[in-house]
ZADO-1210 file (C-alpha; in nm, 4 decimals, padded with zeros to 6 digits):
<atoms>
<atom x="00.7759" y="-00.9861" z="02.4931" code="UNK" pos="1"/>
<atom x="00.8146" y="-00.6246" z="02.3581" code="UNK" pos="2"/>
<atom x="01.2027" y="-00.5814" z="02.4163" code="UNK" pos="3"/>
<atom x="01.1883" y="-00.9485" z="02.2355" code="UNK" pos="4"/>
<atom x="00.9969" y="-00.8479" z="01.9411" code="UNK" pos="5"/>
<atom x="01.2215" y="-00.4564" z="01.8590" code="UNK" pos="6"/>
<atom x="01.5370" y="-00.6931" z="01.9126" code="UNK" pos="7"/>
<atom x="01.3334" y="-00.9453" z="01.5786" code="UNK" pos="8"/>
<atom x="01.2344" y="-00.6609" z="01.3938" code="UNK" pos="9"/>
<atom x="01.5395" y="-00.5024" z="01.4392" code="UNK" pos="10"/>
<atom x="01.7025" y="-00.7985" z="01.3179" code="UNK" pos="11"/>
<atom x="01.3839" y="-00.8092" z="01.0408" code="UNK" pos="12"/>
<atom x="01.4879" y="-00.4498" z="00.9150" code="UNK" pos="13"/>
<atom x="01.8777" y="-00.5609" z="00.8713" code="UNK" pos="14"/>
<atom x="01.7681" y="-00.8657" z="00.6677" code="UNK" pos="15"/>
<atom x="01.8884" y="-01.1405" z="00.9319" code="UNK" pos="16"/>
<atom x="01.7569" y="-01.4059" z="01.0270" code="UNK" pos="17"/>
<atom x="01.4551" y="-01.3537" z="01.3005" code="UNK" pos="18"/>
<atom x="01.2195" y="-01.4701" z="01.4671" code="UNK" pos="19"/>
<atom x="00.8201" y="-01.3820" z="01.3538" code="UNK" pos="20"/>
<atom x="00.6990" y="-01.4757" z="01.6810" code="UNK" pos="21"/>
<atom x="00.7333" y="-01.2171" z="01.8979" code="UNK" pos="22"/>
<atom x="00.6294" y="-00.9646" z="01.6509" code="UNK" pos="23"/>
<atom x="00.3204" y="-01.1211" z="01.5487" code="UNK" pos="24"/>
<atom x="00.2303" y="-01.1783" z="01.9204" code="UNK" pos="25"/>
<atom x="00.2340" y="-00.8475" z="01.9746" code="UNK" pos="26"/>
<atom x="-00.0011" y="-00.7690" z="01.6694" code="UNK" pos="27"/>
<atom x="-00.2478" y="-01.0246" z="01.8131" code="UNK" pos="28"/>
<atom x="-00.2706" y="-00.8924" z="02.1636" code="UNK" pos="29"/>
<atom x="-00.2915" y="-00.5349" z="01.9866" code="UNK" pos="30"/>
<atom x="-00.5686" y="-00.6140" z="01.7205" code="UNK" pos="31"/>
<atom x="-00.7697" y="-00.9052" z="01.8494" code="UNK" pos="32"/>
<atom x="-00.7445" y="-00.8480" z="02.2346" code="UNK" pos="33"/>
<atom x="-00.7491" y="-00.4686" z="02.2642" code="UNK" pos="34"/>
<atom x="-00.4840" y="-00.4332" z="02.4524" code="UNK" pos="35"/>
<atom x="-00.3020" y="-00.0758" z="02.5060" code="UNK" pos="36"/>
<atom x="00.0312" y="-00.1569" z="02.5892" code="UNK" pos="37"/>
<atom x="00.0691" y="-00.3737" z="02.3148" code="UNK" pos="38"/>
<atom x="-00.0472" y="-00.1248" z="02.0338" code="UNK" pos="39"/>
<atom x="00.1982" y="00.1059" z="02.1956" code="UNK" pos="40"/>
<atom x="00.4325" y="-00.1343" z="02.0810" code="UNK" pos="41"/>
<atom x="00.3039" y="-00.1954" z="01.7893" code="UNK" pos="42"/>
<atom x="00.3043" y="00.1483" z="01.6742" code="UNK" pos="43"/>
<atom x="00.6437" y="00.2200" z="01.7813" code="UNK" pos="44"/>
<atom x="00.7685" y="-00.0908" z="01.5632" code="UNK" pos="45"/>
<atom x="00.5310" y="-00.0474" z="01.2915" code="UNK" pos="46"/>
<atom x="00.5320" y="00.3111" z="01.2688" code="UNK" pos="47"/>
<atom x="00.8794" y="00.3657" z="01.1491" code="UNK" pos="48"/>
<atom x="00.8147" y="00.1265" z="00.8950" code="UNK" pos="49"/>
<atom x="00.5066" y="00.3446" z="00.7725" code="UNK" pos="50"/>
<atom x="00.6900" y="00.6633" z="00.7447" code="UNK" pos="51"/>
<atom x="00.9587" y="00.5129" z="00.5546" code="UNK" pos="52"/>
<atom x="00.6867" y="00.4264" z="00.3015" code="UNK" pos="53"/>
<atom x="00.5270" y="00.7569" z="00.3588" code="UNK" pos="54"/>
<atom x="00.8076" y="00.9612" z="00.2385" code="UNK" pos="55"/>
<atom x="00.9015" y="00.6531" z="-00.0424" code="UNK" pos="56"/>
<atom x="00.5333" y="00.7367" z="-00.1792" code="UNK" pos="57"/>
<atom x="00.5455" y="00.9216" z="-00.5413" code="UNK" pos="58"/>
<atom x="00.2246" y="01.0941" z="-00.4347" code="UNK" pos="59"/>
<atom x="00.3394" y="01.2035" z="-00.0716" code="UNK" pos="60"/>
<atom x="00.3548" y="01.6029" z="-00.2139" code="UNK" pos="61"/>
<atom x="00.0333" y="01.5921" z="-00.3630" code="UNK" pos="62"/>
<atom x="-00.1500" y="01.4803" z="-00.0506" code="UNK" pos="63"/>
<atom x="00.0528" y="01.6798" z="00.1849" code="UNK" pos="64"/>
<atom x="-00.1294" y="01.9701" z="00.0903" code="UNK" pos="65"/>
<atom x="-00.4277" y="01.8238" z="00.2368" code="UNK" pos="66"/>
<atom x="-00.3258" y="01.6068" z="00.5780" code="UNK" pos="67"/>
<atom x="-00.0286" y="01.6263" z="00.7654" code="UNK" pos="68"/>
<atom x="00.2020" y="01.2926" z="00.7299" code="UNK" pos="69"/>
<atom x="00.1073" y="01.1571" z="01.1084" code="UNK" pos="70"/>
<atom x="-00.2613" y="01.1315" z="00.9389" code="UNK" pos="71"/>
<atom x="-00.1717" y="00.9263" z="00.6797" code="UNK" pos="72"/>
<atom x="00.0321" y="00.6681" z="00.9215" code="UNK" pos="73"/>
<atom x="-00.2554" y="00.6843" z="01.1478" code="UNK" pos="74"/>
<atom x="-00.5287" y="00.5937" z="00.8844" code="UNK" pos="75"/>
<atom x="-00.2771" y="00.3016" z="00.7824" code="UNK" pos="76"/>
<atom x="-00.3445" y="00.1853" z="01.1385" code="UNK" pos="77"/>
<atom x="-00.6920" y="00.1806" z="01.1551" code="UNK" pos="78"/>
<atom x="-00.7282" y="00.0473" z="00.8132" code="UNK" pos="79"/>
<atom x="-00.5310" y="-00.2285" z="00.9041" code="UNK" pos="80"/>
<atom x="-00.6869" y="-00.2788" z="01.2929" code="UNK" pos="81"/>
<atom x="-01.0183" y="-00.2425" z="01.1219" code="UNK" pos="82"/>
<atom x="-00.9871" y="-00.4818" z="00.8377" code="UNK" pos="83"/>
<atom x="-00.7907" y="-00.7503" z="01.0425" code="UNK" pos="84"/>
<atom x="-01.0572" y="-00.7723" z="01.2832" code="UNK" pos="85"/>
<atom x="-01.3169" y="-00.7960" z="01.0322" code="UNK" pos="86"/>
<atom x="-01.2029" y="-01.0469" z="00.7742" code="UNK" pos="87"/>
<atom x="-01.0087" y="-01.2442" z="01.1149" code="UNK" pos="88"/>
<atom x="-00.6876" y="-01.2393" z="00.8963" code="UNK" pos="89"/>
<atom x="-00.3783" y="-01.3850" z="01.1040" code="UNK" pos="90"/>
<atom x="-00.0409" y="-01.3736" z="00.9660" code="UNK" pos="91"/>
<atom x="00.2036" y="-01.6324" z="00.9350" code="UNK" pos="92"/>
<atom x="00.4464" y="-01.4163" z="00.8768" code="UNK" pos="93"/>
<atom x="00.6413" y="-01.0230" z="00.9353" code="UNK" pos="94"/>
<atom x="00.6947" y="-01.0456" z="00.5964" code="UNK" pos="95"/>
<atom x="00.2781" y="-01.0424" z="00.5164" code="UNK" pos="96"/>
<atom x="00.1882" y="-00.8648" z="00.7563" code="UNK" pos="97"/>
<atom x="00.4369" y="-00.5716" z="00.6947" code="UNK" pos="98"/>
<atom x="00.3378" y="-00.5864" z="00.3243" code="UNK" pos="99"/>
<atom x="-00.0520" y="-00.6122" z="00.4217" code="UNK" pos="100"/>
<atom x="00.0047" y="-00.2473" z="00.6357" code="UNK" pos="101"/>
<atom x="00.1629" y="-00.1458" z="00.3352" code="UNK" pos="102"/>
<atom x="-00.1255" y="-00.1817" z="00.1291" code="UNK" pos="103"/>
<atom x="-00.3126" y="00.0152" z="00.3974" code="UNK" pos="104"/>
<atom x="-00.0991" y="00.2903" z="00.3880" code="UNK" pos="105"/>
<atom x="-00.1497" y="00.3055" z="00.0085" code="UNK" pos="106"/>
<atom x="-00.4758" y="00.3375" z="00.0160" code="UNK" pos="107"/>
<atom x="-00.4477" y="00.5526" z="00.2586" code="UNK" pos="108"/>
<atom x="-00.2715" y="00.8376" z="00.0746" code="UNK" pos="109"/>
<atom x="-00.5080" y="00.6891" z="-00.2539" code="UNK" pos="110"/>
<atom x="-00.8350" y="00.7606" z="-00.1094" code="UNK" pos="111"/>
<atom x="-00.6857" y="01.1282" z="-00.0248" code="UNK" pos="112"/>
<atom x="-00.6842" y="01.1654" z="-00.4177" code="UNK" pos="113"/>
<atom x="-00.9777" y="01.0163" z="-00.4651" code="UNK" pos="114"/>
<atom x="-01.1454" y="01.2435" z="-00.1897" code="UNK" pos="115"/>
<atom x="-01.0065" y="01.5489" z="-00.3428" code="UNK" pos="116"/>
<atom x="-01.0821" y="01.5319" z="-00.6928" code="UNK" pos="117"/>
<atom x="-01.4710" y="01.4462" z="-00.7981" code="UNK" pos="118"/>
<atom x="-01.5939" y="01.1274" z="-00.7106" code="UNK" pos="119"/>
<atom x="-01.7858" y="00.8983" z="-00.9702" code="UNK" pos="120"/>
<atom x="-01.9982" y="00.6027" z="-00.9182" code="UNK" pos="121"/>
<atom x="-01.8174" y="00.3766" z="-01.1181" code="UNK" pos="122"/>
<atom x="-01.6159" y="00.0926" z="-00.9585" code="UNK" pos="123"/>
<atom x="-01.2160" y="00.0704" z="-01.0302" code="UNK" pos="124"/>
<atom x="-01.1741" y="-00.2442" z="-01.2946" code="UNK" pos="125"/>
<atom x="-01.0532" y="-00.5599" z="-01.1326" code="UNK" pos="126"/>
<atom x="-00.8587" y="-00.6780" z="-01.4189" code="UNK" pos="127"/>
<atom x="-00.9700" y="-01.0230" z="-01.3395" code="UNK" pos="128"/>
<atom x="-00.7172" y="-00.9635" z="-01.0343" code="UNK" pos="129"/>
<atom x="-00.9191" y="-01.1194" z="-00.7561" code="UNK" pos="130"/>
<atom x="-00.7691" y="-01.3930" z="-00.5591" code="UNK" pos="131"/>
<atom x="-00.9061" y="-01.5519" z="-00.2742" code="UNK" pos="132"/>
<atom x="-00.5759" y="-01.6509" z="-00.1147" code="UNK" pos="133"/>
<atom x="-00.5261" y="-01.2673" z="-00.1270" code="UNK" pos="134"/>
<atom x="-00.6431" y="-01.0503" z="00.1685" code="UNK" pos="135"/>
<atom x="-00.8390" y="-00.8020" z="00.0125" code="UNK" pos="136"/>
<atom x="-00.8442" y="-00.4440" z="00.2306" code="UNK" pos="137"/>
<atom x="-01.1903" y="-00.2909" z="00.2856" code="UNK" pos="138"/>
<atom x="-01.3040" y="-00.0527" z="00.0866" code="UNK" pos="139"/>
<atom x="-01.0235" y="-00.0456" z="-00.2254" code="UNK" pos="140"/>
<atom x="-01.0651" y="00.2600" z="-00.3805" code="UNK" pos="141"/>
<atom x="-01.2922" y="00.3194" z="-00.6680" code="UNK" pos="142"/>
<atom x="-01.2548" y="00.4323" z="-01.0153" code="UNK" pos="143"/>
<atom x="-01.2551" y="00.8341" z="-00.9885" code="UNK" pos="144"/>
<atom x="-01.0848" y="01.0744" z="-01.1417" code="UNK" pos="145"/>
<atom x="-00.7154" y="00.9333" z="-00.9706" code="UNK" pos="146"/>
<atom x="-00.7821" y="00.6550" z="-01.1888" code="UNK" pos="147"/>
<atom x="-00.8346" y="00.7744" z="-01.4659" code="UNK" pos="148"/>
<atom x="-00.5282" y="01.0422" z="-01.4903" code="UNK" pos="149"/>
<atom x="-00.3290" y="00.7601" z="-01.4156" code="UNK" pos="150"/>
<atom x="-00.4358" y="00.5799" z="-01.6492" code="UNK" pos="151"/>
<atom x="-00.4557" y="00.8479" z="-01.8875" code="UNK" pos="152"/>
<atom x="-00.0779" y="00.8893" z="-01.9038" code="UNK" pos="153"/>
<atom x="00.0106" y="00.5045" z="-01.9489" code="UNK" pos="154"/>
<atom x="-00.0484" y="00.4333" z="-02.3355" code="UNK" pos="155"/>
<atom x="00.0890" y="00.1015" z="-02.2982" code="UNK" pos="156"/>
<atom x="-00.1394" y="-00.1601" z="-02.1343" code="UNK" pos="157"/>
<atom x="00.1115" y="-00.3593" z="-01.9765" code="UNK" pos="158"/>
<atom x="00.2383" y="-00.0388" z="-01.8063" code="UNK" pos="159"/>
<atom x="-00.1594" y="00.0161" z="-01.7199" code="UNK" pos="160"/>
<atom x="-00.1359" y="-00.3092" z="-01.5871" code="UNK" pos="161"/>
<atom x="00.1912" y="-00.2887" z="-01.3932" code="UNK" pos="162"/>
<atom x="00.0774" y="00.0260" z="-01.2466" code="UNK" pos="163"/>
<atom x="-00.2790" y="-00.1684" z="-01.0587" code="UNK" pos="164"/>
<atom x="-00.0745" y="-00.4478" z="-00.9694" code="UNK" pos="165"/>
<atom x="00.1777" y="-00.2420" z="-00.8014" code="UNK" pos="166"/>
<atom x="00.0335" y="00.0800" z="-00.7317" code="UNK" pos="167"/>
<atom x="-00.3395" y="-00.0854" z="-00.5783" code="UNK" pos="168"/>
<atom x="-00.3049" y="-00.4414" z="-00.5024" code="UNK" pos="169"/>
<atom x="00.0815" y="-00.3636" z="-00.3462" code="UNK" pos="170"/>
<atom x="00.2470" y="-00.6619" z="-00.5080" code="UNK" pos="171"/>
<atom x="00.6066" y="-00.6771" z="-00.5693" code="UNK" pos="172"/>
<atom x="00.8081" y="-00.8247" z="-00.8646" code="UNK" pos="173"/>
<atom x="00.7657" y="-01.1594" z="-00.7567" code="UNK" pos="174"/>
<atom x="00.3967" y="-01.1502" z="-00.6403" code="UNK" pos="175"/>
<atom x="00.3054" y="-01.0395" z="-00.9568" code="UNK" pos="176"/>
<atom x="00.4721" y="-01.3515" z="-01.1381" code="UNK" pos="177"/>
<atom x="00.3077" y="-01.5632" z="-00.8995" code="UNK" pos="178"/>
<atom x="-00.0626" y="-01.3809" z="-00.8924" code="UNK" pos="179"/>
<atom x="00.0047" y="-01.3344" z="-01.2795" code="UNK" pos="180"/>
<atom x="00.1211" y="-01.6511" z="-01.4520" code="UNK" pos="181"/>
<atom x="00.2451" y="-01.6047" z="-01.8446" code="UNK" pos="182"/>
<atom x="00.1315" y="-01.1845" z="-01.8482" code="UNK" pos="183"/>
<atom x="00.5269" y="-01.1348" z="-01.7831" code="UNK" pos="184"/>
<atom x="00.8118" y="-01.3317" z="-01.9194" code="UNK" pos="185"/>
<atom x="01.0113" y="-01.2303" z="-01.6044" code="UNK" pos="186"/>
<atom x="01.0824" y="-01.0243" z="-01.2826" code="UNK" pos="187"/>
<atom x="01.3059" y="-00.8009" z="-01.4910" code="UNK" pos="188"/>
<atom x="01.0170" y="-00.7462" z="-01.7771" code="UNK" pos="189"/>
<atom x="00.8260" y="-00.6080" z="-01.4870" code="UNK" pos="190"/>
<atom x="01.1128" y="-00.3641" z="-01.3290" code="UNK" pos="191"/>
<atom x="01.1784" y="-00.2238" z="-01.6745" code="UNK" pos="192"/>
<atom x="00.7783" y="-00.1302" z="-01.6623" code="UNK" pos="193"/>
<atom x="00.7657" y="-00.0006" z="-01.2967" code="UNK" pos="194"/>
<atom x="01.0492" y="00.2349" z="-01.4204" code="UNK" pos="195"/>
<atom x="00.8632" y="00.3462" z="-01.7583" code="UNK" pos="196"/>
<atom x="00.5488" y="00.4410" z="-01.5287" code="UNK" pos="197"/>
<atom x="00.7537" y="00.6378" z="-01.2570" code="UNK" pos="198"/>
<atom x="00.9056" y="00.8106" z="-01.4962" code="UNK" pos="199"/>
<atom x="00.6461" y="00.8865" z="-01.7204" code="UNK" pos="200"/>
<atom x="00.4161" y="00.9912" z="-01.4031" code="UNK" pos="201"/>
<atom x="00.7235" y="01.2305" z="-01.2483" code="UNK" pos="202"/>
<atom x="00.7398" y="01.4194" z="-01.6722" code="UNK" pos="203"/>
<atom x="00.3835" y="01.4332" z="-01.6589" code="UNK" pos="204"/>
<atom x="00.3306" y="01.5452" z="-01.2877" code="UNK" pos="205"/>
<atom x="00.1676" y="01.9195" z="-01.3772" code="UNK" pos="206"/>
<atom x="-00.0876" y="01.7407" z="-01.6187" code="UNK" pos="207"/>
<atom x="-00.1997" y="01.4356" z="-01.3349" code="UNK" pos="208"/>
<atom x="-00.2747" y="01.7641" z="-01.1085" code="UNK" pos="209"/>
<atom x="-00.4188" y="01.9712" z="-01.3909" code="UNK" pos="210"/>
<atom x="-00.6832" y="01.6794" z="-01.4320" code="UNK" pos="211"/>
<atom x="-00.7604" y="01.6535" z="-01.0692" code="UNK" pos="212"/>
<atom x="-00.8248" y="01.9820" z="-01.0735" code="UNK" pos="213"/>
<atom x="-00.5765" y="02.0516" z="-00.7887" code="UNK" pos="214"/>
<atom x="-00.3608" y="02.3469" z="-00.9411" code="UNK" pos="215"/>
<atom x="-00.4669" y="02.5873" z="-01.2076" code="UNK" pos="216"/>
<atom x="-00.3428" y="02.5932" z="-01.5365" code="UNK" pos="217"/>
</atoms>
């Protein structure tokens, strides 16, 4: 089963055609049954996935002042072990289950920033984004000071909007057409944004530290 499932994911990474199965087998036995050898597996399969990301991050500098990268990847994992079991999610696919440990990892490196600036009561804004065919991840991160010199650098509210979608909720180009009917005339409308806000967030990167208070001035 596990030299079955690195030969699909392998196959998986190069964008062939594979088979879920054996993958998502292995993530059963690992989450739902406990069992060692298969988070072994898992985390050998999974992990170089989550590093990838890791180092893909726009925030990865900013919160390796605080945690080593192996922390990060490691919360990812218990996020996801922890919210899988608890919600019973099951996959029907790599494909949503990758992207669902994706999210974790996010939110992850998210709730660093959150951590290290001052926290606030206040819950994040759902922008009417809640979807009950969408797995939700336990505790999303809040509204808090992250938030807020995100959003404090996006004048435009699409971009604002772009930026949850993408940023929070982990949705690609497609998801968010789907999630999102008529808020985008098309996949490209929503590239062109993604690009404004990266941008706009690398020019401004001294100012979103300034306000969490994590450099001096």
């Amino acid at each position: 089963m596990a030299d079955r499932s690195f030969v699909e994911m392998s196959k998986y990474r190069r964008k062939e055609a594979s088979d879920d199965r054996y993958c998502l087998e292995i993530m059963r036995r690992a989450v739902l049954q406990n069992d060692d050898e298969a988070w072994a597996v898992l985390y050998r399969q999974f992990g170089e996935n989550l590093h990838l990301w890791f180092h893909r991050h726009p925030w990865k500098d900013v919160v390796l002042q605080y945690e080593q990268e192996e922390h990060y990847v490691d919360l990812a994992f218990e996020r996801f072990w922890k919210s899988v079991r608890k919600q019973e999610l099951s996959f029907s696919t790599l494909a949503a289950a990758m992207s669902y440990l994706h999210m974790c990892l996010n939110c992850s490196i998210m709730d660093m920033l959150r951590d290290s600036a001052r926290p606030k009561e206040a819950v994040l804004p759902d922008y009417e984004q809640a979807n009950e065919a969408e797995p939700l991840v336990e505790d999303m991160y809040h509204e808090n000071d992250v938030w807020e010199a995100i959003e404090s650098l996006l004048p435009d509210d699409k971009e604002k909007r772009v930026a949850y979608l993408h940023f929070h909720c982990n949705l690609k180009a497609r998801e968010i057409m789907q999630f999102c009917p008529g808020e985008f005339c098309n996949e490209r409308e929503i590239y062109r944004l993604k690009r404004n806000i990266i941008d706009r967030l690398v020019r401004n990167k001294d100012k979103f530290l300034w306000r969490l208070g994590g450099c001096e001035s």
